[in-house]
PDB file with one MODEL, atoms N, CA, C and O in Angstrom:
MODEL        1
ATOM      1  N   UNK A   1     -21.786  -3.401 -18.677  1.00  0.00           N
ATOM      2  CA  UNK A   1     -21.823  -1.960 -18.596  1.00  0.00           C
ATOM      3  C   UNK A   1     -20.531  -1.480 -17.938  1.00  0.00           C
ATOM      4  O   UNK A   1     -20.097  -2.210 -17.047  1.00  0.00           O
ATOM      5  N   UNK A   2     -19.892  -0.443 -18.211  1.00  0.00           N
ATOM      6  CA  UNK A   2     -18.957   0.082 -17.898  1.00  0.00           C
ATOM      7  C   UNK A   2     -18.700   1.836 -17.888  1.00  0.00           C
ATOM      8  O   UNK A   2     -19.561   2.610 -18.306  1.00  0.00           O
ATOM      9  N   UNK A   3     -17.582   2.216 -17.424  1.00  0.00           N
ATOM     10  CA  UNK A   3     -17.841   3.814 -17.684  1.00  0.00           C
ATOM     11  C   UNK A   3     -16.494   4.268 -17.429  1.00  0.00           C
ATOM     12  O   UNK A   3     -15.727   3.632 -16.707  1.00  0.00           O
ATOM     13  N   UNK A   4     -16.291   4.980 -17.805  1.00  0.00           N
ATOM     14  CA  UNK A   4     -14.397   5.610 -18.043  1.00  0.00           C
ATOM     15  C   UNK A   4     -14.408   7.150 -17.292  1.00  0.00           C
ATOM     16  O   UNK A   4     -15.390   7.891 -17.332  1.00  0.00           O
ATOM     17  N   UNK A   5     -13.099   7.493 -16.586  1.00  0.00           N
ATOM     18  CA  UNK A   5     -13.163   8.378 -16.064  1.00  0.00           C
ATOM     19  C   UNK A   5     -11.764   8.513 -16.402  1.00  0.00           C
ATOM     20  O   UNK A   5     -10.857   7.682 -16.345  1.00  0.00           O
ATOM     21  N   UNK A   6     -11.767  10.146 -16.891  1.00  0.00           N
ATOM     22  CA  UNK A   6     -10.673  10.503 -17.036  1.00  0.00           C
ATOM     23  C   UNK A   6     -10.056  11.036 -15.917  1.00  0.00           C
ATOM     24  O   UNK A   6     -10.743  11.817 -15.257  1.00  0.00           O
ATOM     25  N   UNK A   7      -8.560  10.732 -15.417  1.00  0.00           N
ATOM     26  CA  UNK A   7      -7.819  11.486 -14.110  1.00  0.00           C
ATOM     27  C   UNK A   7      -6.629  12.520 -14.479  1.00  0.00           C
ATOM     28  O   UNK A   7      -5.880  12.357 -15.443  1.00  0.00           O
ATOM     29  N   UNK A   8      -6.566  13.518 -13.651  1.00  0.00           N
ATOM     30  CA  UNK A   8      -5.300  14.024 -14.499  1.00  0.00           C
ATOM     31  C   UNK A   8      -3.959  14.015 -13.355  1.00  0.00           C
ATOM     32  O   UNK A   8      -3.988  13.687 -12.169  1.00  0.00           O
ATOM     33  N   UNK A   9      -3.012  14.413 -14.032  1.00  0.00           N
ATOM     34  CA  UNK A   9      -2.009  14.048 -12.923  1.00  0.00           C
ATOM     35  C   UNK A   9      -1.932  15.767 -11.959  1.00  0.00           C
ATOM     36  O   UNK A   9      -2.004  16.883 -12.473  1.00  0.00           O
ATOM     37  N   UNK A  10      -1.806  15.505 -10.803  1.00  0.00           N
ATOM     38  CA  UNK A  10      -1.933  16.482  -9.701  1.00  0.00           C
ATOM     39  C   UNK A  10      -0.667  16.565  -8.991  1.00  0.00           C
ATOM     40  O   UNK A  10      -0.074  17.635  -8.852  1.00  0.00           O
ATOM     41  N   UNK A  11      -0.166  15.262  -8.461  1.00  0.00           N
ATOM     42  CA  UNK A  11       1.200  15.675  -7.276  1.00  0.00           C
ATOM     43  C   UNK A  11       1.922  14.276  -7.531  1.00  0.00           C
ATOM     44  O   UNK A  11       1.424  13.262  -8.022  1.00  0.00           O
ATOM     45  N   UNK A  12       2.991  14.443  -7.155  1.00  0.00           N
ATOM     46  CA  UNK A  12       3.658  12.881  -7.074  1.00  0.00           C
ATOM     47  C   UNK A  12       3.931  12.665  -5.298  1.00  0.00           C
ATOM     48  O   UNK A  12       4.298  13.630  -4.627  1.00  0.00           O
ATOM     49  N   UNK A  13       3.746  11.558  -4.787  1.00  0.00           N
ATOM     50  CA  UNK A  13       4.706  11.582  -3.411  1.00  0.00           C
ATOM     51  C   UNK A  13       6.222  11.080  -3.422  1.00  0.00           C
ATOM     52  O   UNK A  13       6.736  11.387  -4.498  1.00  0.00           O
ATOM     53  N   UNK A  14       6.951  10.526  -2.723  1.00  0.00           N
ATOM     54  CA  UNK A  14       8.525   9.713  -2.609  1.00  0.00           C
ATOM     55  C   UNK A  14       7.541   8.227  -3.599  1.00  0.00           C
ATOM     56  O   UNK A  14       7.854   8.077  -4.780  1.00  0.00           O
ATOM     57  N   UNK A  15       6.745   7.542  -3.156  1.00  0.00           N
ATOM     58  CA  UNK A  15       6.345   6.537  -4.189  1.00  0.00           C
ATOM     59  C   UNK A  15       5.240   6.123  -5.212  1.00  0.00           C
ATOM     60  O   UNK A  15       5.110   5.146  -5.950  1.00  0.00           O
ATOM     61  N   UNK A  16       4.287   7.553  -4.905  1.00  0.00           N
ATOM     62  CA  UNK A  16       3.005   7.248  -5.836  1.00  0.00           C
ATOM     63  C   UNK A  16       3.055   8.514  -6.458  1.00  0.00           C
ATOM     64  O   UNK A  16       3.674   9.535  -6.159  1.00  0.00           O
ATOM     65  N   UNK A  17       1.895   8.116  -7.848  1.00  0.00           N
ATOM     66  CA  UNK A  17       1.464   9.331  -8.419  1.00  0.00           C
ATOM     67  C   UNK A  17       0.156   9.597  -8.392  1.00  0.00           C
ATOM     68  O   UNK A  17      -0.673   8.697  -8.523  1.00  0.00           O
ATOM     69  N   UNK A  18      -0.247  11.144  -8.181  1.00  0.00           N
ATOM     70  CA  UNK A  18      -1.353  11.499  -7.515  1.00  0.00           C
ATOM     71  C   UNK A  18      -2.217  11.735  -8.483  1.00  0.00           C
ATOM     72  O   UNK A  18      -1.920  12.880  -8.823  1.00  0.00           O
ATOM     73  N   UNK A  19      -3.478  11.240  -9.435  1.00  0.00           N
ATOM     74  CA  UNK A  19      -4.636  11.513  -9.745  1.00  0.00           C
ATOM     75  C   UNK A  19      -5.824  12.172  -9.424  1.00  0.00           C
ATOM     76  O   UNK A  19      -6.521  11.646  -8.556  1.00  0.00           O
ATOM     77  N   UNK A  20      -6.264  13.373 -10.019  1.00  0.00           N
ATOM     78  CA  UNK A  20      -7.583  14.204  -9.586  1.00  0.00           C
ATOM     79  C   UNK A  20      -8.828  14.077 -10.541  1.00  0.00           C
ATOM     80  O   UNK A  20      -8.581  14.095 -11.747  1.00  0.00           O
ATOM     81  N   UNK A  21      -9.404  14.021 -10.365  1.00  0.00           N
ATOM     82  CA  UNK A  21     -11.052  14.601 -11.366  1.00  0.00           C
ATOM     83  C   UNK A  21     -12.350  15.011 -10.554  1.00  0.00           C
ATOM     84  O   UNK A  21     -12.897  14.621  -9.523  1.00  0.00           O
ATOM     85  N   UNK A  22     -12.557  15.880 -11.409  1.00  0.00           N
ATOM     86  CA  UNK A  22     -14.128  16.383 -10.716  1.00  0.00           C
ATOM     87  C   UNK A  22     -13.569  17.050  -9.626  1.00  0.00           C
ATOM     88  O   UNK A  22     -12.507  16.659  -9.139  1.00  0.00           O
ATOM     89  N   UNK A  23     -14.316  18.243  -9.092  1.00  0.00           N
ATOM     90  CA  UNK A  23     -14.433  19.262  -8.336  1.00  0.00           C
ATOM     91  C   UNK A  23     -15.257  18.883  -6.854  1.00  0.00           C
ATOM     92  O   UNK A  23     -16.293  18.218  -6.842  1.00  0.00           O
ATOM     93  N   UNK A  24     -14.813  19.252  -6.023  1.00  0.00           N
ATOM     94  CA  UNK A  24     -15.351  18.968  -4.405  1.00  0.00           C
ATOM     95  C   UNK A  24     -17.429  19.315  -4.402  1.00  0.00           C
ATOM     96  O   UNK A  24     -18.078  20.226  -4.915  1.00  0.00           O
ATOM     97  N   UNK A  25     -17.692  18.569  -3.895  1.00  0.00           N
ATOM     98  CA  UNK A  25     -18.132  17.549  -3.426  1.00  0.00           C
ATOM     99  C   UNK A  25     -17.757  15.947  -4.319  1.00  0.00           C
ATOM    100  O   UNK A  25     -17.579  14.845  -3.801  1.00  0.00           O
ATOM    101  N   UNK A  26     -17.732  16.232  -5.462  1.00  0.00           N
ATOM    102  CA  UNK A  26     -17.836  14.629  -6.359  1.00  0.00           C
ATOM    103  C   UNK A  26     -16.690  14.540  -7.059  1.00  0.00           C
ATOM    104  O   UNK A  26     -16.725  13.997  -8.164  1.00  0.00           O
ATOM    105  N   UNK A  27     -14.937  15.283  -6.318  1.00  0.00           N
ATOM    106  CA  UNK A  27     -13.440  15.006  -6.769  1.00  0.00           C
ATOM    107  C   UNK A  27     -13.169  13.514  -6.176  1.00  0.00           C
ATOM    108  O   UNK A  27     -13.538  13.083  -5.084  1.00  0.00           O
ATOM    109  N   UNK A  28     -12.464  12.876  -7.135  1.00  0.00           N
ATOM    110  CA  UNK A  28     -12.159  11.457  -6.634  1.00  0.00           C
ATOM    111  C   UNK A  28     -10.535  11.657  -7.013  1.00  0.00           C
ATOM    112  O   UNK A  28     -10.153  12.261  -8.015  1.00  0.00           O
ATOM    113  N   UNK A  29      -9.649  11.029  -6.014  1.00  0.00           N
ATOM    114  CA  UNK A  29      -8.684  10.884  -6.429  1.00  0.00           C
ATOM    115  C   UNK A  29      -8.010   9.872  -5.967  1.00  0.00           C
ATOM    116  O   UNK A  29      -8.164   9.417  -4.833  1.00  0.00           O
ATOM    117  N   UNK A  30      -6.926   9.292  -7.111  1.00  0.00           N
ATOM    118  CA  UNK A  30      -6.630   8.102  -7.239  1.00  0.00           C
ATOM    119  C   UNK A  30      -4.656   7.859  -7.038  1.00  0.00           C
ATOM    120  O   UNK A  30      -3.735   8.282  -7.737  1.00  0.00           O
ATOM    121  N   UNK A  31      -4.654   7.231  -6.110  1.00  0.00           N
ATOM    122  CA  UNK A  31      -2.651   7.451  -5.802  1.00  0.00           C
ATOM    123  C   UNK A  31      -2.649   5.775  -6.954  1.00  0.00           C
ATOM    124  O   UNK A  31      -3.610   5.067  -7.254  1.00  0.00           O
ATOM    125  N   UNK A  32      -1.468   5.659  -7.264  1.00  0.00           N
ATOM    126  CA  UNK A  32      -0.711   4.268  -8.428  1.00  0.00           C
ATOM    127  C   UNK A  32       0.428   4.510  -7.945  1.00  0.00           C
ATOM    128  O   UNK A  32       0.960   5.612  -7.811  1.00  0.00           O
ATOM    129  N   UNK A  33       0.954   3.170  -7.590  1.00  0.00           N
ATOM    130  CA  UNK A  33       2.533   3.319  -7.444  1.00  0.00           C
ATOM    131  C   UNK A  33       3.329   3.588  -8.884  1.00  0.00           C
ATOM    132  O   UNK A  33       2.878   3.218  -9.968  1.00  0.00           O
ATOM    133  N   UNK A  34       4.423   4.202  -8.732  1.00  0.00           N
ATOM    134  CA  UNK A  34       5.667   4.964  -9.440  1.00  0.00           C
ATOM    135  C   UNK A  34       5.634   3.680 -10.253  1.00  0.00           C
ATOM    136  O   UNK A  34       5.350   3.565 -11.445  1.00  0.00           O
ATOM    137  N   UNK A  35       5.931   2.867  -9.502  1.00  0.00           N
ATOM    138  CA  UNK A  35       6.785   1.491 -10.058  1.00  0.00           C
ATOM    139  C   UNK A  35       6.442   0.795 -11.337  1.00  0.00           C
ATOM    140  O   UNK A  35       7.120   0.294 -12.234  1.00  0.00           O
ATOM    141  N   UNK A  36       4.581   0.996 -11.019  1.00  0.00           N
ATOM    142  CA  UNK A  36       3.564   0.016 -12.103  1.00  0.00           C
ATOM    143  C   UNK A  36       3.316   1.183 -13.111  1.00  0.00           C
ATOM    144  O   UNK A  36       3.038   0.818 -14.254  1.00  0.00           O
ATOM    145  N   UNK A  37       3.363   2.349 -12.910  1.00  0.00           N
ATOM    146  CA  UNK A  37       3.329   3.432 -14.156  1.00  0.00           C
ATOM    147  C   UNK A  37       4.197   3.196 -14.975  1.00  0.00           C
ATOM    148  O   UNK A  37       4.117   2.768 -16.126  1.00  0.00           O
ATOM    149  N   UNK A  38       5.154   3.522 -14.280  1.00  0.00           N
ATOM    150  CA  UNK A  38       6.419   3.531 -15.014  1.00  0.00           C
ATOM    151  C   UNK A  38       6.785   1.922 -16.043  1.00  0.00           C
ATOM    152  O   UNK A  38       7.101   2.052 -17.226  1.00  0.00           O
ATOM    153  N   UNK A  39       6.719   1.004 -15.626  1.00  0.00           N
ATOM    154  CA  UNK A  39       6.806  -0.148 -15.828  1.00  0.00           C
ATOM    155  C   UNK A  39       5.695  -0.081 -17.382  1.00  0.00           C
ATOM    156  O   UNK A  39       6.070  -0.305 -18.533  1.00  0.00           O
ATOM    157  N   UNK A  40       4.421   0.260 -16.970  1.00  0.00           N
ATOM    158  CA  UNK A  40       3.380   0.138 -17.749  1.00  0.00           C
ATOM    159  C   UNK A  40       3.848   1.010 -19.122  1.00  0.00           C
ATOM    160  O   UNK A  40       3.391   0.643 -20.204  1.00  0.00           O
ATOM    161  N   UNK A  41       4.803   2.216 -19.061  1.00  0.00           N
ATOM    162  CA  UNK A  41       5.358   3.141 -19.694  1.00  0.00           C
ATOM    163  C   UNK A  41       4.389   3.960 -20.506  1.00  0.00           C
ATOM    164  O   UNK A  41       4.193   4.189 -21.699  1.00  0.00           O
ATOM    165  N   UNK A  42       3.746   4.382 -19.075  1.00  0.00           N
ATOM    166  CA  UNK A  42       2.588   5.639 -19.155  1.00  0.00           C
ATOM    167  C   UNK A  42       3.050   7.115 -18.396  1.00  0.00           C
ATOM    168  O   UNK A  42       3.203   7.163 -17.175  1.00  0.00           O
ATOM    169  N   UNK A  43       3.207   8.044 -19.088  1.00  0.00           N
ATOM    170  CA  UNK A  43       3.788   9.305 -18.987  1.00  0.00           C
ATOM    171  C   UNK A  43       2.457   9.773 -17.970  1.00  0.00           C
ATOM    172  O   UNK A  43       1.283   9.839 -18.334  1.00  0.00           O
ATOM    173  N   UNK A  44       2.969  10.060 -16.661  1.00  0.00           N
ATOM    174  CA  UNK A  44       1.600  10.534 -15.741  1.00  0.00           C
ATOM    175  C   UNK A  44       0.885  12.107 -16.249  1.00  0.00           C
ATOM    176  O   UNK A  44      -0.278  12.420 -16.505  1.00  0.00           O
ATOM    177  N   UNK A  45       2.086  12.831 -16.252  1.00  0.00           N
ATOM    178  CA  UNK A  45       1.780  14.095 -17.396  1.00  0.00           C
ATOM    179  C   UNK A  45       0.873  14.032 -17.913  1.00  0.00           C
ATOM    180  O   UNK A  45       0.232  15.081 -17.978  1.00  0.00           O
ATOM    181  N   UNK A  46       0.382  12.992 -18.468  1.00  0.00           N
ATOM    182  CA  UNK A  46      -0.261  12.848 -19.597  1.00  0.00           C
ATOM    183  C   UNK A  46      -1.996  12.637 -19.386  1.00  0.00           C
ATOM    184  O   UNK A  46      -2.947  12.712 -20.164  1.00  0.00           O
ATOM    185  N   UNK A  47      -1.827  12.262 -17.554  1.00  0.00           N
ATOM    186  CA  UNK A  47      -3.417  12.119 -17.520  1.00  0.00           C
ATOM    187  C   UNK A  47      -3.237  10.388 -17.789  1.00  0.00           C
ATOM    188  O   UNK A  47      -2.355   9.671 -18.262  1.00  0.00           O
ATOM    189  N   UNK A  48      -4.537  10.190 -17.229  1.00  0.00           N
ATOM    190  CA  UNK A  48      -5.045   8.600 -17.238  1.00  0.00           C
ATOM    191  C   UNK A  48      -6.569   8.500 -17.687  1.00  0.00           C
ATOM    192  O   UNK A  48      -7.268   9.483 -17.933  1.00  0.00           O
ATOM    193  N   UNK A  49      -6.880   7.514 -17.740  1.00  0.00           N
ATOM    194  CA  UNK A  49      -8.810   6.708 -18.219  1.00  0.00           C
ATOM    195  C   UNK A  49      -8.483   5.589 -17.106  1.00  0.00           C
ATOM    196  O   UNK A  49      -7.514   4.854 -16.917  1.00  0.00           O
ATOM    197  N   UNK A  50      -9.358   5.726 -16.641  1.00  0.00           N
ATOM    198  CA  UNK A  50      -9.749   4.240 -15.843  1.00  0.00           C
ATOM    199  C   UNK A  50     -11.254   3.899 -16.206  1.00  0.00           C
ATOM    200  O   UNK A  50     -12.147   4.745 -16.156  1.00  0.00           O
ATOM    201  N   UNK A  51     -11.443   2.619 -16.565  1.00  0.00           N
ATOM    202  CA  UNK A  51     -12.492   1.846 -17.078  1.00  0.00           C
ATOM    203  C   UNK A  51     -12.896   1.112 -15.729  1.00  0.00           C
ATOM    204  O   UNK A  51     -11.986   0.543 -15.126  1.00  0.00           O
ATOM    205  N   UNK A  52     -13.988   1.080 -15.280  1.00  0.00           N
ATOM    206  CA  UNK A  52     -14.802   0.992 -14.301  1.00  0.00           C
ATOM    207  C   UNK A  52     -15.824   0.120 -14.689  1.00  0.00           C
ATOM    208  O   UNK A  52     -16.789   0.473 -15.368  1.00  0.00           O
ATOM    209  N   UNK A  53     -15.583  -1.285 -14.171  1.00  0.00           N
ATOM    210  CA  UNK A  53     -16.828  -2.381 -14.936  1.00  0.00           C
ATOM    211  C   UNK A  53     -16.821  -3.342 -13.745  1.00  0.00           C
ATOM    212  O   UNK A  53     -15.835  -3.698 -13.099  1.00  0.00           O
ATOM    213  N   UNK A  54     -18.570  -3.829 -13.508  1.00  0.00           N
ATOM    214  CA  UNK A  54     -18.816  -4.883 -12.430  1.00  0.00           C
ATOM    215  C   UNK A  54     -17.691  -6.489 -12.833  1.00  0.00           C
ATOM    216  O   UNK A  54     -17.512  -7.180 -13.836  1.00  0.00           O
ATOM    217  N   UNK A  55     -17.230  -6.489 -11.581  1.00  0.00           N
ATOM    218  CA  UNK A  55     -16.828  -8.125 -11.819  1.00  0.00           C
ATOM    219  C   UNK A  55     -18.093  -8.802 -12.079  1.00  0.00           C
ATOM    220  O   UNK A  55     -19.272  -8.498 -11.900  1.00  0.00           O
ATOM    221  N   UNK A  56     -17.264 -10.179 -12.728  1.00  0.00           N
ATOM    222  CA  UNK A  56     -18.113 -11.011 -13.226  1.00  0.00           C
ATOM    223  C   UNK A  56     -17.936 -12.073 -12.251  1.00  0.00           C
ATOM    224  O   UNK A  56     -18.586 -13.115 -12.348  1.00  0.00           O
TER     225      UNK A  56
ENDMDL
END
């Protein structure tokens, strides 16, 4: 079982980029370093999915 959450991009700092979703009480947000985005050659603009599944 698994479940996907979409993030969108919010702020950058000097080394991370800042992820938001969902509205206060149940907003989660998620910092990724610059380095592994970029590397990964994912436009933060663009919003993210994170897939959310129990280790095995």
């Amino acid at each position: 079982m698994s479940i996907k959450i979409n993030f969108f991009f919010k702020a950058e700092t000097k080394t991370c980029y800042r992820f938001e979703t969902g509205e206060r009480p149940d907003q989660m947000t998620l910092y990724l370093k610059k380095k592994v985005i970029e590397e990964a050659g994912i436009d933060p603009q663009k919003g993210i999915t994170v897939t959310v599944e129990e280790r095995s």
